[in-house]
N, C-alpha and C positions, 0 to 999 in steps of 0.2 A: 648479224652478230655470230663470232666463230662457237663453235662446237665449246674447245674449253672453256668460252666466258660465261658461257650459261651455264656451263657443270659448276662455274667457277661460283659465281650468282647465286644461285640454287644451294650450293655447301654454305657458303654463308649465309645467310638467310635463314639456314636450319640451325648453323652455328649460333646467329646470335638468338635466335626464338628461345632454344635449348637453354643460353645464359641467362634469358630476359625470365624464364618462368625458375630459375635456380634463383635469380636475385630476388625475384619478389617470394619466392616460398623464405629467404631468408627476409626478406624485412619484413615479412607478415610476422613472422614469429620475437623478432628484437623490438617491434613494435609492442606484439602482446606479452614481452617480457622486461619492462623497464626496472630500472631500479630502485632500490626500494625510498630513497628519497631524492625527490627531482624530476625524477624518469616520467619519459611521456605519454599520457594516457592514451590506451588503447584506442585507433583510429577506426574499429570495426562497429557495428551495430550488435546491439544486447538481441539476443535468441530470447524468449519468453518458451517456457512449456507451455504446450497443449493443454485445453479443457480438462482433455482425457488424464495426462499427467496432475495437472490441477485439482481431481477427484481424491476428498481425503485429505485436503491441504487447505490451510490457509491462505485472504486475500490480505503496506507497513506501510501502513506512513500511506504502505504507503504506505501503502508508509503504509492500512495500512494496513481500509481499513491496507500493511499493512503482512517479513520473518522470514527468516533463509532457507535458502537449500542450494546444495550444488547444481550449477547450470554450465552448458556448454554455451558456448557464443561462435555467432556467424557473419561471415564476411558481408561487409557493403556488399552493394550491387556492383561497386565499377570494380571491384577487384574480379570478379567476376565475367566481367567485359573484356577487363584485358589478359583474363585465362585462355579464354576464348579467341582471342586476336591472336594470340602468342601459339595458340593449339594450330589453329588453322594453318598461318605461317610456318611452321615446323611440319606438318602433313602436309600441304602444299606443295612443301618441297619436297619431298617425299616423294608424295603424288607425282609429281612433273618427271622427279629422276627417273622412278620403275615406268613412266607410262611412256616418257620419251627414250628410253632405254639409252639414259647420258647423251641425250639431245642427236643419237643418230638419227632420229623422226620427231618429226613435227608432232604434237598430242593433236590437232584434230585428225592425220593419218589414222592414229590407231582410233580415233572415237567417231569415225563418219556417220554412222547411223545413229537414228534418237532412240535406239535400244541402250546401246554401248555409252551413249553420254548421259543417259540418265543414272543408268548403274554407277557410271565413274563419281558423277557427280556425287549420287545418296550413297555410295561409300567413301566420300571425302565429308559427307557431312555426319556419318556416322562416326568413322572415325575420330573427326574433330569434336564431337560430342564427346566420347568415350574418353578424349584425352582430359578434355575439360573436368569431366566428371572427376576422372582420377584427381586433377591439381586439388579441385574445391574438397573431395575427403580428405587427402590427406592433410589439407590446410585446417582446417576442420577439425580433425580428430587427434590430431599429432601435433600440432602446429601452436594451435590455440590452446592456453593455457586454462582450465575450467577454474571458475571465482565463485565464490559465493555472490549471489545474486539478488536482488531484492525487485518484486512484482511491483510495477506502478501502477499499479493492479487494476497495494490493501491489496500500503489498511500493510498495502501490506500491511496481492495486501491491498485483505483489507490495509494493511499496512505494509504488505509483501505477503513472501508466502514462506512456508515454514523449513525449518532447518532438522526435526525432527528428534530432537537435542532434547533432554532435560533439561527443566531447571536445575542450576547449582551455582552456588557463590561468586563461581570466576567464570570470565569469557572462555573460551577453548578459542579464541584465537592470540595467532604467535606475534599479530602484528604489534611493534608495539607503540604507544605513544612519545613523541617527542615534540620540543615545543622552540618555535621563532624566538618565543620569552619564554620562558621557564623561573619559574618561583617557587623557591624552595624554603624561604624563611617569611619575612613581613616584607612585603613593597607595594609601593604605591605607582601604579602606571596612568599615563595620559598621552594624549596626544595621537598621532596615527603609530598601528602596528598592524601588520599584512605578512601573509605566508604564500608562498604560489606555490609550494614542496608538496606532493603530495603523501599522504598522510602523518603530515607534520600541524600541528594547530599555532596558531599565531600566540598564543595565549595557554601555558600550560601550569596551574597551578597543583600541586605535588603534595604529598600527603603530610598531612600537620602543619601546610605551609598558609599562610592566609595576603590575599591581594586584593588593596583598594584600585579599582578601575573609574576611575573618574575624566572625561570631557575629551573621552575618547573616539576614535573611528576604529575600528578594528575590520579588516577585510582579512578574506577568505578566497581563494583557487587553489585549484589545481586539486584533482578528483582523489578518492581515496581507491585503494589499489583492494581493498579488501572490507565489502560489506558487513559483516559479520564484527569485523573493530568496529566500523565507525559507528554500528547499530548498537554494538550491547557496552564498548567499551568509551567512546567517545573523539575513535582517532580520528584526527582530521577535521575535528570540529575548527568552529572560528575560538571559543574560551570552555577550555577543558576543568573541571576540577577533580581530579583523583584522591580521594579524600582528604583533599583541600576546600579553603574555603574561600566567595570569596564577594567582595562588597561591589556592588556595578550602578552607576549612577551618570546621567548624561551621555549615555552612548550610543553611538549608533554601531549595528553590526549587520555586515552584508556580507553575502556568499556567494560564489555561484560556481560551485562544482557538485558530480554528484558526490554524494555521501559527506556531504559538508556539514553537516549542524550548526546554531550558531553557539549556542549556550549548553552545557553537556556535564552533568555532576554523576557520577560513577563513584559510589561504595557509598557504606551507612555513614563515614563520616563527613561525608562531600554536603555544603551547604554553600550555596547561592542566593543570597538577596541582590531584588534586581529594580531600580527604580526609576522614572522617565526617562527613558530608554525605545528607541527602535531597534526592530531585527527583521530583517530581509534577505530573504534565502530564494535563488533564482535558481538552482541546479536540477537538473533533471528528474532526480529523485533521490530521497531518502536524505533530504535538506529539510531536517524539521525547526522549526524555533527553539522551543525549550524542551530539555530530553531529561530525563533520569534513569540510572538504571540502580542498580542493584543495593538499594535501599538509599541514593543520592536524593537527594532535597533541592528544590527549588523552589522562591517566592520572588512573585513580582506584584508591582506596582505599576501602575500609569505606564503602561506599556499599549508602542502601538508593533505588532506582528504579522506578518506577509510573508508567506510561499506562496512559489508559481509550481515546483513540482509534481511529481506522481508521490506516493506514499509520505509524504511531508506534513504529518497533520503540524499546528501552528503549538498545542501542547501535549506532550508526550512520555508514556514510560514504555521502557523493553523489558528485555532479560531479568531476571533478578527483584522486579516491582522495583518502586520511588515512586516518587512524591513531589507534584506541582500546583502551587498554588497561585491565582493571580489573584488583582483585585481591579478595579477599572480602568481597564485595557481594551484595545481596538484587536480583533482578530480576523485574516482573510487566508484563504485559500482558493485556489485556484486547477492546482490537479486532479489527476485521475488517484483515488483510495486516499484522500487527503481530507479528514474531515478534519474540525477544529481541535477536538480531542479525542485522543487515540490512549485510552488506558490499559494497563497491565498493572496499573499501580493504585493510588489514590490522587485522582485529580481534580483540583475546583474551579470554578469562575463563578468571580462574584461581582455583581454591577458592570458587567462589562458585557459587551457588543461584539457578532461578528458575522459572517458570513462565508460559508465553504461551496463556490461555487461548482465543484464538480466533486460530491461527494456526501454522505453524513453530516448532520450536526457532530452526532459523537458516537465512538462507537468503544463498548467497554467488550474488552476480552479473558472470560476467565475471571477466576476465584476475584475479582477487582472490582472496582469505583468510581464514577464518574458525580458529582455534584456540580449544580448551578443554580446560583443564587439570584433573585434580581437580573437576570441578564436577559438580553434580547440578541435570540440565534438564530440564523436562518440556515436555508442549504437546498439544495438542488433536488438532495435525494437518491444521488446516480448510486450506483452499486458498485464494485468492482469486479463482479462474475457476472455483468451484461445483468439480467434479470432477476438474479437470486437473493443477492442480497439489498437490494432497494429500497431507501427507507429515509426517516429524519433523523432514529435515534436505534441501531441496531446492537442488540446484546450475544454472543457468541461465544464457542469455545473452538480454536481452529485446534487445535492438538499439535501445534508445534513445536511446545514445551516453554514458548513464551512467558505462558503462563500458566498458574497450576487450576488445577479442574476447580472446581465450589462455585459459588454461587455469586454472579454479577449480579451488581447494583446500579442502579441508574435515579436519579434525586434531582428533583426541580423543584423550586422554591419559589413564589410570585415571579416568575419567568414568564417570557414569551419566545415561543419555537413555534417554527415555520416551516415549512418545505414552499418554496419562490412561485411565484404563481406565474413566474416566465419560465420555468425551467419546462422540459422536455418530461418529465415525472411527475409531475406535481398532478396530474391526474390516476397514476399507476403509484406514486409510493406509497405504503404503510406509514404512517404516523412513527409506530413503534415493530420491530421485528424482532424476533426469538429464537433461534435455531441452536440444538445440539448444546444447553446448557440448562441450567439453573437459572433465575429469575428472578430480582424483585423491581418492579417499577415502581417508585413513590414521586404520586404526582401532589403539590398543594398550592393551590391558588393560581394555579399556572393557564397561559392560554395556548391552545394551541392550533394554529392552523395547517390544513392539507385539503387536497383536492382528489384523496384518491378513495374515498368515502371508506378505509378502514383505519378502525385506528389501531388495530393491534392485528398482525399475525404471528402466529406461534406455530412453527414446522419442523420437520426434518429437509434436509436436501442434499442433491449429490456431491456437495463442494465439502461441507464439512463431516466426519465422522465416520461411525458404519451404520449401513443403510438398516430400517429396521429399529434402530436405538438411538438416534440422533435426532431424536425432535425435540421441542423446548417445554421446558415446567417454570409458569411465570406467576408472580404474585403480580396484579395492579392494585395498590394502595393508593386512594382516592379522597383528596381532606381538601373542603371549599371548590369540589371543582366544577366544571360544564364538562361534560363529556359529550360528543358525538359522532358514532362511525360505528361500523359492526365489527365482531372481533371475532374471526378465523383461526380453528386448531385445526391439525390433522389427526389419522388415528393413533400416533403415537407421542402426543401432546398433551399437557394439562396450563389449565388455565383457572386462575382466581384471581374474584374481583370484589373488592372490599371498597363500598362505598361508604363515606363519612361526610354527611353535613354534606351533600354531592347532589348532581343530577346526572342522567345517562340517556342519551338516546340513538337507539340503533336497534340491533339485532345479534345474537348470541349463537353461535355454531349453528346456522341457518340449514347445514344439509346432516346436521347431527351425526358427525363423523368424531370428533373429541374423543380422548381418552377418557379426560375425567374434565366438568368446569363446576365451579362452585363460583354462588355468585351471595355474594354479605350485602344485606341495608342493613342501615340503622334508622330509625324514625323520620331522621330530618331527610334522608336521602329518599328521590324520586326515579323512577326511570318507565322513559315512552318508548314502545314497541315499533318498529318500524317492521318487522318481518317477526316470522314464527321463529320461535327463540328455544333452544332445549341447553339443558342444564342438570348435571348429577342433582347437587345438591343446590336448595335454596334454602338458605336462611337472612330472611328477615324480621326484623325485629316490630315490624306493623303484621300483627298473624291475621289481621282482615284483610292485609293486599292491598289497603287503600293508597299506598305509595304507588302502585305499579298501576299505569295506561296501558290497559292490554291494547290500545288503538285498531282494535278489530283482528288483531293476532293471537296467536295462540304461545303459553307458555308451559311448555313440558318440563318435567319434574322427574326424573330416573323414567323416561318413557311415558309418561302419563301426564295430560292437560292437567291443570289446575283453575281452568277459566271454560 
């Protein structure tokens, strides 16, 4: 081949490498910049922060446990492959031109020794590294446009992770809602209505407007461009009500994008009654069932409900607290920070069933409420911080302004909770978990199964809070129940336990590390020693002790036996 075909070769080859890495920095970026309705969602993979980042942050939804914050996001892999193809190619030639000095010598002339070809070679590979490197930052940092993000943690999240944000009446985001239907006076819909826009809802009902939804299908695609609406405000749900209201009967609702929801009432005046009805939410994350935010209302009936996502519990409040009530309903989950219910607000189930297979029963956040009646709930247990937070029923404060600081509550009523005796935890979870808040657990009549022989811990740890101040103060109120399993504080926990018409059996801060534990009988209540047990105070109301089986253990009293 002559002289100038290879010069010839060689120029093009650089020419077009030089275009092919200009076109793909431009379609990385018209990619991560679609329109704001229609436009195609981002084809990159979600960047998660680090542990390290993660310190001091909350796990939404999951979901959701489990709450925003700004995140960067990073390319696939192959985009990456083909920086790399495109670097090589363009040094390559490069290489070729200087080393054949415009092909008047052959390159193995100038590279005869394996000194000279190894050099040549590891500075063609240096280089070519060096270039790649450059494409992927500046794709990276310039390129990619930063979102608000939600951890499929939870829980987000426990539900996600946090945004850092106050609470306050309105979302701080610009996104705004827009609807397939949009109803703004009385009407009555049926039949099929479907949205693929993304953050457009198929279904938008408007303030002081009221909609019967009857024998409907309603679907949902196409992802929401901005977590933060779809979390606190409701964009891109499948049936929005902006303090509207709105009547839902015979319907089935399915999703499957992320930050889809299916059912979504936002402000004190938004009210949702919902009755034999499915909702099925497939989306990645932050595709919860039934959501409220900022004093919105939801009640259902005979509902059956299903996520597969991360941060998706199946009922849900954000931002602003609300209110979701169901009543004999089938509930499932499936993701990672996706337990069945995920509060910030007031939420109940009553006679109703379900199962969060990677995840919490329920996990209450902050000054909020979690009640269950009658129900039979299972769950895996998994945590969304790997180890930390692990449990059946975890109470918390992530400080993301979710929700406001005071004292969660968590209420069982002739119930039955479980952690799955298949699950990978079910010998590692707490029954009950406490960190970095206020507490009251009221259990009555309730059964509960685990296999991780605690049934309460109360701690601080490095996910939520500041270190030092962030361990749990829990009340357990105890009426008609079986108790069994030891209950662990650390030294900046407290812990009370108040038996009624109750038994207990285990062991009480075993390495007597506690800040404070007080432990209440009352006559009817009994409790068996299974380990040396210490405790500030005791008071029961049998002053002979004849309640308490020391079982050959000892029971300390502010440091001092009592047996």
């Amino acid at each position: 081949m002559k002289r100038k075909t290879k010069n010839i070769i060689a120029t093009l080859l650089l020419c077009l490498s030089v275009s092919s890495i200009g076109g793909m920095m431009f379609y990385i970026y018209t990619k991560n910049h679609p329109k704001k309705q229609g436009g195609t969602p981002p084809s990159i993979a979600q960047k998660m922060p680090s542990n390290n980042t993660l310190q001091g942050m909350e796990q939404n939804g999951s979901q959701s446990q489990p709450k925003q914050m700004k995140t960067s996001q990073s390319l696939a892999i192959y985009y990456y492959l083909a920086m790399g193809m495109e670097s090589f190619v363009a040094v390559g030639s490069v290489f070729y031109l200087i080393v054949s000095k415009g092909s008047k010598r052959k390159v193995s002339e100038a590279m005869k020794t394996w000194q000279t070809k190894a050099m040549g070679i590891s500075l063609l590979a240096v280089v070519t590294g060096g270039f790649t490197f450059s494409e992927a930052y500046i794709a990276n940092h310039y390129l990619i446009q930063a979102k608000s993000m939600q951890a499929p943690g939870n829980g987000s999240s426990q539900n996600g992770m946090p945004s850092g944000q106050a609470p306050s009446s309105k979302s701080s985001s610009t996104t705004k809602a827009s609807g397939k239907t949009t109803v703004t006076g009385t009407k009555t819909i049926t039949g099929s209505q479907t949205s693929s826009k993304r953050d457009q809802n198929a279904i938008l009902v408007k303030k002081g407007a009221t909609a019967t939804i009857k024998n409907a299908t309603v679907k949902k695609t196409g992802a929401s461009s901005n977590t933060e609406a779809s979390d606190f405000s409701g964009v891109n749900a499948a049936i929005l009500a902006q303090n509207g209201s709105a009547n839902i009967t015979n319907t089935t609702i399915a999703t499957s994008a992320r930050g889809a929801n299916a059912v979504f009432a936002t402000g004190s005046k938004a009210k949702i009654y919902m009755s034999h009805s499915t909702i099925k939410t497939t989306g990645s994350d932050s595709s919860r069932g039934l959501d409220a935010t900022y004093g919105g209302t939801i009640i259902g009936k005979n509902l059956t409900i299903s996520t597969t996502g991360g941060s998706c519990a199946t009922l849900a409040t954000d931002r602003g607290e609300g209110t979701v009530k169901v009543t004999s309903s089938k509930l499932t989950t499936k993701g990672a920070g996706s337990p069945l219910i995920y509060s910030t607000g007031n939420i109940s189930a009553t006679k109703t069933t379900g199962t969060a297979y990677g995840a919490q029963i329920v996990v209450v956040e902050g000054k909020n409420q979690a009640t269950v009646n009658n129900a039979t709930l299972s769950a895996s247990g998994k945590g969304n911080r790997d180890r930390i937070d692990q449990a059946g029923v975890m109470l918390y404060q992530s400080m993301s302004g979710d929700a406001k600081s005071g004292v969660a509550t968590f209420t069982a009523n002739n119930s039955n909770l479980s952690i799955l005796k298949s699950s990978a935890y079910y010998k590692s979870a707490p029954m009950f978990f406490v960190t970095n808040t206020e507490a009251v657990i009221n259990l009555n009549n309730t059964k509960l199964n685990f296999g991780s022989g605690t049934l309460l811990s109360v701690k601080g740890t490095s996910a939520w809070g500041t270190s030092g101040q962030n361990g749990g103060h829990v009340t357990l109120n105890a009426k008609k129940q079986t108790l069994t399993g030891n209950i662990t504080a650390d030294s900046i926990s407290t812990v009370s336990i108040k038996l009624m018409n109750s038994t207990y059996k285990g062991a009480i801060d075993t390495k007597n590390k506690a800040k404070k534990v007080t432990l209440t009988l009352d006559k009817s209540s009994k409790i068996t020693l299974t380990g040396d047990t210490y405790v500030t105070f005791l008071k029961d109301a049998d002053t002979t002790y004849s309640n308490i089986n020391f079982n050959g253990y000892k029971l300390y009293v502010n440091g001092k036996a009592i047996n």
